[in-house]
PDB file of the backbone (N, CA, C, O) and the ligand in Angstrom, with CONECT records:
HET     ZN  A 101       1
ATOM      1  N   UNK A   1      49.103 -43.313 123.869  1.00  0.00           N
ATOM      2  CA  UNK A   1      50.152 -44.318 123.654  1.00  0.00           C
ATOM      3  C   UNK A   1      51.474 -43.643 123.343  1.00  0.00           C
ATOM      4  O   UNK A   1      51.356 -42.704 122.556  1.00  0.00           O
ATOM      5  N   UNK A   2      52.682 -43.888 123.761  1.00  0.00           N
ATOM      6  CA  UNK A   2      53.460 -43.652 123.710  1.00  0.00           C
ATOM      7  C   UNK A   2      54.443 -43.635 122.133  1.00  0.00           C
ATOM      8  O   UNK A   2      54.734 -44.761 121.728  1.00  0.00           O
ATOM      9  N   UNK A   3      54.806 -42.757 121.500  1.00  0.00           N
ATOM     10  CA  UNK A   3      55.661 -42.726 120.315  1.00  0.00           C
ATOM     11  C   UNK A   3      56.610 -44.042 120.571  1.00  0.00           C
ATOM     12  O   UNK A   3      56.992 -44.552 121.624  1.00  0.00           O
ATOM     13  N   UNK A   4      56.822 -44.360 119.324  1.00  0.00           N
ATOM     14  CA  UNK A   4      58.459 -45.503 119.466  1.00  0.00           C
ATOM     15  C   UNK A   4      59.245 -44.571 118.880  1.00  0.00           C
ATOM     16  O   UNK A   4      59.335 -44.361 117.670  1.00  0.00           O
ATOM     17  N   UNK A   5      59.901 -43.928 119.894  1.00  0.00           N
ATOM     18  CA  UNK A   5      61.133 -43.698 119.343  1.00  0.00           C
ATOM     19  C   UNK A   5      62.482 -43.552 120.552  1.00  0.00           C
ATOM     20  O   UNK A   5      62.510 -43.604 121.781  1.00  0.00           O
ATOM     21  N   UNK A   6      63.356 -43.382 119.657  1.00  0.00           N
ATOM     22  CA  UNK A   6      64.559 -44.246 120.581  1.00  0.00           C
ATOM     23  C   UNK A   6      64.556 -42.951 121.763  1.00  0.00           C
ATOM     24  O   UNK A   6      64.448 -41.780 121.399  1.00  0.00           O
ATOM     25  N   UNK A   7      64.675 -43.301 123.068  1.00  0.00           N
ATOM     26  CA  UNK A   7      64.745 -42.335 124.389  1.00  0.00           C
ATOM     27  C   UNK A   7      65.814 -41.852 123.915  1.00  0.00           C
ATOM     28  O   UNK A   7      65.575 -40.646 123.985  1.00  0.00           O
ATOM     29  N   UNK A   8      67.272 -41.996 123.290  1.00  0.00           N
ATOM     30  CA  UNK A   8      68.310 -41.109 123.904  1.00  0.00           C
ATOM     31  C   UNK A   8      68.427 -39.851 122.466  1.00  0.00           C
ATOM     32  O   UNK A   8      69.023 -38.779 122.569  1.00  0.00           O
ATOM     33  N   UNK A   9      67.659 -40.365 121.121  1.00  0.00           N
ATOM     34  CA  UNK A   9      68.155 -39.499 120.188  1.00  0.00           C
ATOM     35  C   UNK A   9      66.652 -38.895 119.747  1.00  0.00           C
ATOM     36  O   UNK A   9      66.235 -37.739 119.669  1.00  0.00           O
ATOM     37  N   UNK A  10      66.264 -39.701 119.591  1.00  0.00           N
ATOM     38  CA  UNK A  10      64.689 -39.332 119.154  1.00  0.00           C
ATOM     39  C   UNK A  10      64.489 -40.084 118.155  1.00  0.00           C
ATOM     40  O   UNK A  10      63.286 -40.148 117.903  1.00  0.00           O
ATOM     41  N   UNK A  11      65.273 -40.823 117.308  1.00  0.00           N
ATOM     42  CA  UNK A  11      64.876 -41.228 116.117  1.00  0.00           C
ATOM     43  C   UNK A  11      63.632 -42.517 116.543  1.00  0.00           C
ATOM     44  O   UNK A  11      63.405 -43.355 117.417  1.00  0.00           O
ATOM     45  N   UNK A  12      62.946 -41.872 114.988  1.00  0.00           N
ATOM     46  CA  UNK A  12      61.768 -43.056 115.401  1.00  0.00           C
ATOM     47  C   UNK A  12      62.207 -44.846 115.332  1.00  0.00           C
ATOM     48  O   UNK A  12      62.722 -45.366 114.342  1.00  0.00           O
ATOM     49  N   UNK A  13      61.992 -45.303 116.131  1.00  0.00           N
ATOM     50  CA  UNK A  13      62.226 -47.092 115.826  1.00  0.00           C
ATOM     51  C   UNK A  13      62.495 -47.764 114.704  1.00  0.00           C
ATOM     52  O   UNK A  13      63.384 -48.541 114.356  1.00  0.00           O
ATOM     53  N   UNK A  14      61.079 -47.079 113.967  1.00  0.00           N
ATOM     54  CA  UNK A  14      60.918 -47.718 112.706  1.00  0.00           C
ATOM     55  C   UNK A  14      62.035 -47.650 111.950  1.00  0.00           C
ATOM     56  O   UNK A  14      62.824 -48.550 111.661  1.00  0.00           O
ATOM     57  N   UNK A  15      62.036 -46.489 111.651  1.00  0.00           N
ATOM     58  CA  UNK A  15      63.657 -46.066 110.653  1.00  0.00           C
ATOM     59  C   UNK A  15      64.884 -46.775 111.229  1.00  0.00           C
ATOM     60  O   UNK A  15      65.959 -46.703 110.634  1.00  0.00           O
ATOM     61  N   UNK A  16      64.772 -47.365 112.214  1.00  0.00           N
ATOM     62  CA  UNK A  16      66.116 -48.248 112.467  1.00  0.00           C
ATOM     63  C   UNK A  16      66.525 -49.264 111.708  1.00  0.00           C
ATOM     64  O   UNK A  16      65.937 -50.344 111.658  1.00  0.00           O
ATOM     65  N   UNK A  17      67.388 -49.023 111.178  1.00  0.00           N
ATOM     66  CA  UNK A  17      67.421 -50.243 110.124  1.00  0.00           C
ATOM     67  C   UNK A  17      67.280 -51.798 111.357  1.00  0.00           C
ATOM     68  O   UNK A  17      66.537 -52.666 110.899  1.00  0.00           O
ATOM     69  N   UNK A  18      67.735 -52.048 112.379  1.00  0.00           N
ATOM     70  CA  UNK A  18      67.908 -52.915 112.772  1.00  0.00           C
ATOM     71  C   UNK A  18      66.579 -52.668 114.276  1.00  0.00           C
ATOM     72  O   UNK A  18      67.037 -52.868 115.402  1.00  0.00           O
ATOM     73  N   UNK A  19      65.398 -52.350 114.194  1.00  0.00           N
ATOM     74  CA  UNK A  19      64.427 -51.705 114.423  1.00  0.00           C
ATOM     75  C   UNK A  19      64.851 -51.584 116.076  1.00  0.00           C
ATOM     76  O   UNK A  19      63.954 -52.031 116.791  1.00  0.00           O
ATOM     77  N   UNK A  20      65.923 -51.120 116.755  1.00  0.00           N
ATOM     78  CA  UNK A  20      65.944 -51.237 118.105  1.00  0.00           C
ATOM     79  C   UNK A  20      67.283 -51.491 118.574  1.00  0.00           C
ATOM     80  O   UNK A  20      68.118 -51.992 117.820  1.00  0.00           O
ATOM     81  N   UNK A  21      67.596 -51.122 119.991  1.00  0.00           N
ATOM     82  CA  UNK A  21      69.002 -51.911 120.375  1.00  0.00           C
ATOM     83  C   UNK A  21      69.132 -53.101 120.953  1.00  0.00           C
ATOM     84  O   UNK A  21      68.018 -53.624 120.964  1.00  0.00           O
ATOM     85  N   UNK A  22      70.095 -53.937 121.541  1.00  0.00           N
ATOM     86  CA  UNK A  22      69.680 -54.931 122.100  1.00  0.00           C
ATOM     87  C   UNK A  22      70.539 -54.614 123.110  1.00  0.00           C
ATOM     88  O   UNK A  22      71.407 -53.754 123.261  1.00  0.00           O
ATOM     89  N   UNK A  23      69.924 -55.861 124.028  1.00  0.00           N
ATOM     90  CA  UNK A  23      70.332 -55.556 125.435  1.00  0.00           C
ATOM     91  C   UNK A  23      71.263 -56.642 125.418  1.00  0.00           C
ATOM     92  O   UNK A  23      71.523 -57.393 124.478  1.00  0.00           O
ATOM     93  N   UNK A  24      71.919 -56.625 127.041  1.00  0.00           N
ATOM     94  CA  UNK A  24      72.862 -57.922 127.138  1.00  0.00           C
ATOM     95  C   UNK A  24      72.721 -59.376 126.542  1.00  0.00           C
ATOM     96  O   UNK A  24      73.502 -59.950 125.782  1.00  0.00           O
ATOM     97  N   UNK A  25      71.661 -59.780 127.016  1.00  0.00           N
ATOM     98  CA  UNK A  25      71.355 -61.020 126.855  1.00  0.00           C
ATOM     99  C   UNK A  25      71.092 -60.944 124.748  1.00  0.00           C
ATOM    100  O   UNK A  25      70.862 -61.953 124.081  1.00  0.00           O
ATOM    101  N   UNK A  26      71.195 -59.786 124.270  1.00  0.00           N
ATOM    102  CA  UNK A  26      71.135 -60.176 123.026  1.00  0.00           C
ATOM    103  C   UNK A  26      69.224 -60.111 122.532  1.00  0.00           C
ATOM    104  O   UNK A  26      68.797 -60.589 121.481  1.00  0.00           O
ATOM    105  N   UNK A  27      68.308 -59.372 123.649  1.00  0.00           N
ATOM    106  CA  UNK A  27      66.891 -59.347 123.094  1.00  0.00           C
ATOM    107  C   UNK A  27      66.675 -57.807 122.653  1.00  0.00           C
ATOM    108  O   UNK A  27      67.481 -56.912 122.904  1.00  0.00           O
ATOM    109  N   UNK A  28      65.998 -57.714 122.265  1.00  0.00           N
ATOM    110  CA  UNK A  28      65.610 -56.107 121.851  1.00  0.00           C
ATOM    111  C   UNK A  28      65.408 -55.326 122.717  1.00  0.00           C
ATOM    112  O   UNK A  28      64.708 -55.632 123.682  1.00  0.00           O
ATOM    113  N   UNK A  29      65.985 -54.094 122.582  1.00  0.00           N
ATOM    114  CA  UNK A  29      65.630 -52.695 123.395  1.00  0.00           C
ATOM    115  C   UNK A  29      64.059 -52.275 122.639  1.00  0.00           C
ATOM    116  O   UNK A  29      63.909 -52.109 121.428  1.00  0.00           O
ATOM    117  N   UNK A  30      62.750 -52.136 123.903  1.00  0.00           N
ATOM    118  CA  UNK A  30      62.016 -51.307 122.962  1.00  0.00           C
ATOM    119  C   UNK A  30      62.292 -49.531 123.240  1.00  0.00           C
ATOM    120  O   UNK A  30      61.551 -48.671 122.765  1.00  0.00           O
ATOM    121  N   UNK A  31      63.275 -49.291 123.936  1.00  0.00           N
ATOM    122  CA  UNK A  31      63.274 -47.898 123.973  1.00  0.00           C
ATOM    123  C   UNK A  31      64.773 -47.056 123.691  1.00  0.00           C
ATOM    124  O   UNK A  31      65.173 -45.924 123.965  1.00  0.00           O
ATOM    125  N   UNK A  32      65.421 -48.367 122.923  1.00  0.00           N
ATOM    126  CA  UNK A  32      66.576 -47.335 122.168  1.00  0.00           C
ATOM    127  C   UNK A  32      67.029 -47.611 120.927  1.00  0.00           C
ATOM    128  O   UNK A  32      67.010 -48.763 120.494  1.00  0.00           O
ATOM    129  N   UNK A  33      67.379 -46.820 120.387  1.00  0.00           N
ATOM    130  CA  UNK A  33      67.720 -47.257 118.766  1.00  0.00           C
ATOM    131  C   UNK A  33      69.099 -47.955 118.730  1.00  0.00           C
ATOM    132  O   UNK A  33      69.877 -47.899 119.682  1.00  0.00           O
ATOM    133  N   UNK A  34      69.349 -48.582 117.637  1.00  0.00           N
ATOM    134  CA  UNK A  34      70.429 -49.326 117.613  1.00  0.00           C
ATOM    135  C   UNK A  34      71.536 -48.884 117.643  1.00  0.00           C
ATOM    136  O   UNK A  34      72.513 -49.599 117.865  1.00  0.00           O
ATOM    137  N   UNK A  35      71.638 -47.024 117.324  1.00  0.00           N
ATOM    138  CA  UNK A  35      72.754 -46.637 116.603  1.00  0.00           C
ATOM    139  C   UNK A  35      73.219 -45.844 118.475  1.00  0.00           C
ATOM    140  O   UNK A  35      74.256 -45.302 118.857  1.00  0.00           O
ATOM    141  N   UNK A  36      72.252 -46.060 119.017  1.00  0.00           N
ATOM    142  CA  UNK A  36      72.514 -45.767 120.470  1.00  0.00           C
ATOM    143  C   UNK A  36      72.995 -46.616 121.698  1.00  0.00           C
ATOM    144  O   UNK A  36      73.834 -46.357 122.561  1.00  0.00           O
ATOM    145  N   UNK A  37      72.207 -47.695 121.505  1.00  0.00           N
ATOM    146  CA  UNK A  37      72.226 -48.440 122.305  1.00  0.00           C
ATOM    147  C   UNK A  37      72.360 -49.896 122.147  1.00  0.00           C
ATOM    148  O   UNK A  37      71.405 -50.475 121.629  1.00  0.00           O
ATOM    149  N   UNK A  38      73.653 -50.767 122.598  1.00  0.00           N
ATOM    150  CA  UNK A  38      74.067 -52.171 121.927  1.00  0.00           C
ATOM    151  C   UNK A  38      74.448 -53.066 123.321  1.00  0.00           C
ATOM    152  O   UNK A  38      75.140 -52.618 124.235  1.00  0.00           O
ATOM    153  N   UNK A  39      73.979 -54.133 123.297  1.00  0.00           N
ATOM    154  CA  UNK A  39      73.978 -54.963 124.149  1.00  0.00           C
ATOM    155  C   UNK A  39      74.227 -54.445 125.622  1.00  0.00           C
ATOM    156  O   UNK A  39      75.193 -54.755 126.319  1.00  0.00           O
ATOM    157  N   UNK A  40      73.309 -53.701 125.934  1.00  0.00           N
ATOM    158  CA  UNK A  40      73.123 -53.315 127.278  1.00  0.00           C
ATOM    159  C   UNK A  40      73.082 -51.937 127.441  1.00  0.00           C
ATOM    160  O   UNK A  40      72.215 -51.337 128.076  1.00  0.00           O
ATOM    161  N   UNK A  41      74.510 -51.182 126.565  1.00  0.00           N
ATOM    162  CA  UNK A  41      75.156 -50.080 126.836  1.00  0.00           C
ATOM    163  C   UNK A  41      74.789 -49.212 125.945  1.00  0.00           C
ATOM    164  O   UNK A  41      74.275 -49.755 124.967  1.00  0.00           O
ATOM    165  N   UNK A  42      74.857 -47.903 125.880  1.00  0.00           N
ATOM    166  CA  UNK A  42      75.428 -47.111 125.307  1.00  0.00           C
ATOM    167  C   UNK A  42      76.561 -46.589 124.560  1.00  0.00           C
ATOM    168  O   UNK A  42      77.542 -46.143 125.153  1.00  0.00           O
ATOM    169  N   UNK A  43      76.476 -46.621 123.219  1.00  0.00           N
ATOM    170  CA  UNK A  43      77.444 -46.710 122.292  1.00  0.00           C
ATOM    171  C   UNK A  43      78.381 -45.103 122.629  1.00  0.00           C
ATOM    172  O   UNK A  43      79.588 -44.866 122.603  1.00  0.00           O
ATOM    173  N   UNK A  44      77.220 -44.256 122.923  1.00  0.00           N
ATOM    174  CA  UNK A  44      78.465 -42.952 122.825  1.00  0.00           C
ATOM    175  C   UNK A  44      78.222 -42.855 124.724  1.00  0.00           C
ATOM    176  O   UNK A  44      77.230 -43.216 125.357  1.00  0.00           O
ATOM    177  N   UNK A  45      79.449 -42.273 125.228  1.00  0.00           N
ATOM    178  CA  UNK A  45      79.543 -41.619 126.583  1.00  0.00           C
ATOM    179  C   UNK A  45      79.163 -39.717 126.125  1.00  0.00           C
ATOM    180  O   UNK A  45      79.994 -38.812 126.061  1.00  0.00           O
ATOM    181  N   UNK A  46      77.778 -39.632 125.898  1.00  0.00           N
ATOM    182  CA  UNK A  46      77.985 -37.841 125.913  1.00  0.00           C
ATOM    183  C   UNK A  46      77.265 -37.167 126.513  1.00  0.00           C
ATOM    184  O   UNK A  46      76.389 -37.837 127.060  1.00  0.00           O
ATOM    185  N   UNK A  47      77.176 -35.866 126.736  1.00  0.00           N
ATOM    186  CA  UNK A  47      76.205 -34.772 127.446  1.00  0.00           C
ATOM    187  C   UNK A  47      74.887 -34.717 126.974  1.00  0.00           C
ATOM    188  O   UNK A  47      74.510 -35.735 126.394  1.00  0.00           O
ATOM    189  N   UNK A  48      74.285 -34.022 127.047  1.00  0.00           N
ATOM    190  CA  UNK A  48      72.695 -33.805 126.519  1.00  0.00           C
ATOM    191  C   UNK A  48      72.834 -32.678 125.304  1.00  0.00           C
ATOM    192  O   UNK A  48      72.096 -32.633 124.320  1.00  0.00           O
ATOM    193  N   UNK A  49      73.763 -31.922 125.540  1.00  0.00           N
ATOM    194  CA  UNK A  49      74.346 -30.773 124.953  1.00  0.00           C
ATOM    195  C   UNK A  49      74.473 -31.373 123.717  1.00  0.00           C
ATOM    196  O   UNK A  49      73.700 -31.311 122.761  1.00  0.00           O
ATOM    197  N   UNK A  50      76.055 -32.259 123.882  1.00  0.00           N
ATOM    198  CA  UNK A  50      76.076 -33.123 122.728  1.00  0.00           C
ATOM    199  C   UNK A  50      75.222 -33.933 121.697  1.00  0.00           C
ATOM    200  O   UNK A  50      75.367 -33.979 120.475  1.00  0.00           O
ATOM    201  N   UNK A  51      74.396 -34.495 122.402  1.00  0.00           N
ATOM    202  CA  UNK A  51      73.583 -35.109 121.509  1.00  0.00           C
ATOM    203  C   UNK A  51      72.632 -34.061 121.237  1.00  0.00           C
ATOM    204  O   UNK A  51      71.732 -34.784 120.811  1.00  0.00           O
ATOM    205  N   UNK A  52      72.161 -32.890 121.165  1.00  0.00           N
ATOM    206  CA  UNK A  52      70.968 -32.020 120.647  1.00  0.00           C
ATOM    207  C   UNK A  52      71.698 -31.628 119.573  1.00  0.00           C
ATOM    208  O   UNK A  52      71.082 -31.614 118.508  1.00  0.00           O
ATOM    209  N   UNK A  53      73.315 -31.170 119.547  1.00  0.00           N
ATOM    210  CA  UNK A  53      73.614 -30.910 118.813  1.00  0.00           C
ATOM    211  C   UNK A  53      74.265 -32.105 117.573  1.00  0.00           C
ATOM    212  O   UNK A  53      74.443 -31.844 116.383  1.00  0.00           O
ATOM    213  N   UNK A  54      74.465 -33.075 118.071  1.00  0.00           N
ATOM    214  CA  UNK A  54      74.152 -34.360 116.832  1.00  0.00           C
ATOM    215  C   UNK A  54      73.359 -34.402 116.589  1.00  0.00           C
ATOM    216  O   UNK A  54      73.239 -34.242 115.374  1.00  0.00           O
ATOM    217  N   UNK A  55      72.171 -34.614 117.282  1.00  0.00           N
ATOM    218  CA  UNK A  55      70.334 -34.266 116.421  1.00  0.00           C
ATOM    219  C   UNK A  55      70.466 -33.385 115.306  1.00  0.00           C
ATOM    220  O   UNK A  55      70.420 -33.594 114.094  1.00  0.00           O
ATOM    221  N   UNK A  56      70.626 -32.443 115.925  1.00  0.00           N
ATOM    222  CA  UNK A  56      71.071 -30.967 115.070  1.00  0.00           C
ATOM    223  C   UNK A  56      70.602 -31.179 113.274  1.00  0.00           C
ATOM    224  O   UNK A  56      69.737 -31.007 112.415  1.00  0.00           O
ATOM    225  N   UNK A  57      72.668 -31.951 113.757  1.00  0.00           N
ATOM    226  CA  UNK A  57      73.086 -31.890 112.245  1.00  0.00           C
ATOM    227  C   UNK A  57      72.832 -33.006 111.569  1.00  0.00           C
ATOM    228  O   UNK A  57      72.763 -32.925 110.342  1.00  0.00           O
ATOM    229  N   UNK A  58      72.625 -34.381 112.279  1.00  0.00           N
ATOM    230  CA  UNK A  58      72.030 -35.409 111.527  1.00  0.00           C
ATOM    231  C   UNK A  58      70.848 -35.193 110.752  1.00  0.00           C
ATOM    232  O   UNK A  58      70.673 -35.884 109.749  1.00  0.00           O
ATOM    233  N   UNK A  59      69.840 -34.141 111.157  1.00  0.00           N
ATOM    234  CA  UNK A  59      68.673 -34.240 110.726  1.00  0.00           C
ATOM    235  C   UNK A  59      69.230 -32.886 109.244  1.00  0.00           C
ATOM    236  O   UNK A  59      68.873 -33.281 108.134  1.00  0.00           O
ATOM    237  N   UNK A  60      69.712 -32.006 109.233  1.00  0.00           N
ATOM    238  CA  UNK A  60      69.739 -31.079 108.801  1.00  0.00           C
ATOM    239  C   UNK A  60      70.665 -32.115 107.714  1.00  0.00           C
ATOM    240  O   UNK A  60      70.021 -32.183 106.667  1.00  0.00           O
ATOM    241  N   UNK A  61      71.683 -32.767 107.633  1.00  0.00           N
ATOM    242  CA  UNK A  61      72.200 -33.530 106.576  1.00  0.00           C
ATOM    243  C   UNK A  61      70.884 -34.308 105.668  1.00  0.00           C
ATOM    244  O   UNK A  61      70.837 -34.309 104.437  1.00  0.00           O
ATOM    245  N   UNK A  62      69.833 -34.967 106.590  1.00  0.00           N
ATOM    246  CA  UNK A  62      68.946 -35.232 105.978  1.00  0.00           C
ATOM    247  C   UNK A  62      68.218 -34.377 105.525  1.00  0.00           C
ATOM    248  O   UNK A  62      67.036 -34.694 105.663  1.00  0.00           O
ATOM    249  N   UNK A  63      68.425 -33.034 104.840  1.00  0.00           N
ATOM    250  CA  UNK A  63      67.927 -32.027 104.257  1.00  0.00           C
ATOM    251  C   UNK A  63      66.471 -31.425 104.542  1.00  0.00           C
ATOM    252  O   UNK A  63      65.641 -30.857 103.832  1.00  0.00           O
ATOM    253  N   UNK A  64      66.523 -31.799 105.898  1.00  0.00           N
ATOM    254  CA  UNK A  64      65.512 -30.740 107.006  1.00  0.00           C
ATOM    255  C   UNK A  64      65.815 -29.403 107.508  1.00  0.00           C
ATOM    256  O   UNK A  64      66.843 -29.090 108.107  1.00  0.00           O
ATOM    257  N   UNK A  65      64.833 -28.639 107.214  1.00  0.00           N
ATOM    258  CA  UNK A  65      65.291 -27.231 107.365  1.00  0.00           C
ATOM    259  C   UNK A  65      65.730 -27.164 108.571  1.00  0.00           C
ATOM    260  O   UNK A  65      65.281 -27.930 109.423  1.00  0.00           O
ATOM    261  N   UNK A  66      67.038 -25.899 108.974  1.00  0.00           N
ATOM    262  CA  UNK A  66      67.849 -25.596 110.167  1.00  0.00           C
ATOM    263  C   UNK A  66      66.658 -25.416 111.373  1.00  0.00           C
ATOM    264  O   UNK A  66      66.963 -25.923 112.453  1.00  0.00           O
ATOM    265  N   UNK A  67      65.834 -24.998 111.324  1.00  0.00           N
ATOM    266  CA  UNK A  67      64.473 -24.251 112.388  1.00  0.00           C
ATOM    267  C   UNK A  67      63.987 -25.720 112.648  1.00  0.00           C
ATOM    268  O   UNK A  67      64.252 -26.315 113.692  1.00  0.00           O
ATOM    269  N   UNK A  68      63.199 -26.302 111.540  1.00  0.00           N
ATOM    270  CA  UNK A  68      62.802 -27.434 112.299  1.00  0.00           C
ATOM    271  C   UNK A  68      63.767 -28.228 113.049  1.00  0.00           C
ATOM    272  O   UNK A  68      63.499 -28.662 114.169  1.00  0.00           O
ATOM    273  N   UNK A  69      64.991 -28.450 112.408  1.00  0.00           N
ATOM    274  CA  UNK A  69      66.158 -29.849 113.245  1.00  0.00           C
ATOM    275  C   UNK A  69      66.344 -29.151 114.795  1.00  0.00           C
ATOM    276  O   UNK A  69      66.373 -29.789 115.848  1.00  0.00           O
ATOM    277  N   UNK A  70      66.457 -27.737 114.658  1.00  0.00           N
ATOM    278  CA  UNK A  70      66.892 -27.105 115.864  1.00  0.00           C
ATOM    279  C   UNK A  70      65.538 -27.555 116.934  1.00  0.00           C
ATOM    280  O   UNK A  70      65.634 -28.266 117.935  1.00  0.00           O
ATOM    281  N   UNK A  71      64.416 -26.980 116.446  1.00  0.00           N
ATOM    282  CA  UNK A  71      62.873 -27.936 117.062  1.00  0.00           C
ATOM    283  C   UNK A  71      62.664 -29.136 117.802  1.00  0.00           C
ATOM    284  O   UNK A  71      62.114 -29.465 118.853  1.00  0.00           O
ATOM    285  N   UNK A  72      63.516 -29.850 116.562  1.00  0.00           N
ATOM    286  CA  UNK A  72      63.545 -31.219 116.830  1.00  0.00           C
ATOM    287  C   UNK A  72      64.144 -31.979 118.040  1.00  0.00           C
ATOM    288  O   UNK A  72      63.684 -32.828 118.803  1.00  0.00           O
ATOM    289  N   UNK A  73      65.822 -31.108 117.887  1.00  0.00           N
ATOM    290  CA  UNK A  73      66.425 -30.900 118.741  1.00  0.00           C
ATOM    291  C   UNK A  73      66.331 -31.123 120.021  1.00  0.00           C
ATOM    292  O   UNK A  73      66.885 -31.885 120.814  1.00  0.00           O
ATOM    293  N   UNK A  74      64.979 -29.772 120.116  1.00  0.00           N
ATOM    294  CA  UNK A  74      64.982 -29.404 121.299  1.00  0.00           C
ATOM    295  C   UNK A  74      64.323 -30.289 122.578  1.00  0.00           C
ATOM    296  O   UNK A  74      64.174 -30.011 123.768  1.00  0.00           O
ATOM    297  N   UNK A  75      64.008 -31.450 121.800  1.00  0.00           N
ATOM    298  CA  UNK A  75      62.677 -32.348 122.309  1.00  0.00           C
ATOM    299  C   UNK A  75      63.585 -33.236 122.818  1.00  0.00           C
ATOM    300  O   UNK A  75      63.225 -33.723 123.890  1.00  0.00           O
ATOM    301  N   UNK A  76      64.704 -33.629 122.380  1.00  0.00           N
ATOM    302  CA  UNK A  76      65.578 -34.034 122.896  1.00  0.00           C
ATOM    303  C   UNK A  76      66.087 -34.410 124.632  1.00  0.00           C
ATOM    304  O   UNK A  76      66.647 -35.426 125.042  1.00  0.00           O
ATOM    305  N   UNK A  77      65.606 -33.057 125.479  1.00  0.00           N
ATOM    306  CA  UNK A  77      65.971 -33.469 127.308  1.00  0.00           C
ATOM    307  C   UNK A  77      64.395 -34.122 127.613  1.00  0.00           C
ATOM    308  O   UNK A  77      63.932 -34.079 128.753  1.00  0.00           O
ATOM    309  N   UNK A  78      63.832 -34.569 126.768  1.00  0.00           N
ATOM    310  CA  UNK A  78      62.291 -35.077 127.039  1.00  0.00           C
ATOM    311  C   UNK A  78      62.412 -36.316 127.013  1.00  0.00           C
ATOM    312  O   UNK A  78      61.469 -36.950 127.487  1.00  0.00           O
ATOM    313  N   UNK A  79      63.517 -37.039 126.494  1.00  0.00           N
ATOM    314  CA  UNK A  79      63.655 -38.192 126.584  1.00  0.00           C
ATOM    315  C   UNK A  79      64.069 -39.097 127.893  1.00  0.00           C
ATOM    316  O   UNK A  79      64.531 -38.485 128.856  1.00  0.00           O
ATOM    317  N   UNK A  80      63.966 -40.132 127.954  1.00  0.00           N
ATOM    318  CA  UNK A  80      63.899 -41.350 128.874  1.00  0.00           C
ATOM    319  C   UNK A  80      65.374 -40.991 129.319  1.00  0.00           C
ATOM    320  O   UNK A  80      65.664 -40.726 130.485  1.00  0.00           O
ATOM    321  N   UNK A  81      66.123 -41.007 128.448  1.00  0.00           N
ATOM    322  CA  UNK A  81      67.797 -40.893 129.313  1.00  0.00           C
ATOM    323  C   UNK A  81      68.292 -39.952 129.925  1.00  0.00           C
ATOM    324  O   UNK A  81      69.134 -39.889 130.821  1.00  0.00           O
ATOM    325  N   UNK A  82      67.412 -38.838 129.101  1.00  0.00           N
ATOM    326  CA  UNK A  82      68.088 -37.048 129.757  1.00  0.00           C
ATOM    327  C   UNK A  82      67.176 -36.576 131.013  1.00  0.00           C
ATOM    328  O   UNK A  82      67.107 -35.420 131.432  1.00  0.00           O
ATOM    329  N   UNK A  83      66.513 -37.664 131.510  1.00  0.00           N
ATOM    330  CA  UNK A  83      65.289 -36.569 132.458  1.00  0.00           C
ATOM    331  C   UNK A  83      65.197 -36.921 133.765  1.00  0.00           C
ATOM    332  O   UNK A  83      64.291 -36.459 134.459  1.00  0.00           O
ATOM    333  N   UNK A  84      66.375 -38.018 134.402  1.00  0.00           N
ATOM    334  CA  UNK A  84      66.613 -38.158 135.250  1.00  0.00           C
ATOM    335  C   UNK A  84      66.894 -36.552 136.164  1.00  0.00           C
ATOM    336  O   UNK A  84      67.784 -35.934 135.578  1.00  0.00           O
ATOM    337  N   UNK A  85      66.465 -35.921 137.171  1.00  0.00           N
ATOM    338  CA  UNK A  85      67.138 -35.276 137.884  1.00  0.00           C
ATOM    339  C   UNK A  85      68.378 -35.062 138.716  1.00  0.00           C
ATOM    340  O   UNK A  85      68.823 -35.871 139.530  1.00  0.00           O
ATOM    341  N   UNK A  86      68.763 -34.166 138.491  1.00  0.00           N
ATOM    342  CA  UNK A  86      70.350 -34.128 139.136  1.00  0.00           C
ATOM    343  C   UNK A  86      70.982 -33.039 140.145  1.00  0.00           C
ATOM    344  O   UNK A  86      72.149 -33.150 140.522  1.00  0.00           O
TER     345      UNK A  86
HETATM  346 ZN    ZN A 101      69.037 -43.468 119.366  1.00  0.00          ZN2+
END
């Protein structure tokens, strides 16, 4: 079974305060977090680059050691948004 957690950042669902994004019509995303994804779209326009390295430091503010966030990170182009081919 598949993890819930949001495709573009990794964060798990649960921890969403608002457990998910919503899509146009205003129903729930089950595959992005809120702080990502809002009525349809995507809240930030960024690279993959970018967001590993917001992973990064979001997690490391949450006082996770540098090795694991970087880890964490890295799981990051595994997601639903980054794995399109190009
Ligand atoms: Zn997210």
């Amino acid at each position: 079974m598949k993890q819930e957690i949001c495709q573009s950042c990794g964060m798990p669902l649960k921890k969403d305060p608002q457990h998910g994004g919503s899509e146009k019509d205003g129903g729930k995303s089950k595959l992005y977090c809120s702080l990502c994804y809002n009525l349809g779209e995507f809240r930030q326009d960024m690279s993959l680059e970018e967001m590993m390295a917001l992973v990064e430091n979001v997690l490391v503010e949450k006082r996770i050691p540098r090795f694991i966030a970087k880890f964490l990170a890295k799981q990051t182009p595994k997601l639903e948004r980054w794995r399109e081919d190009r």
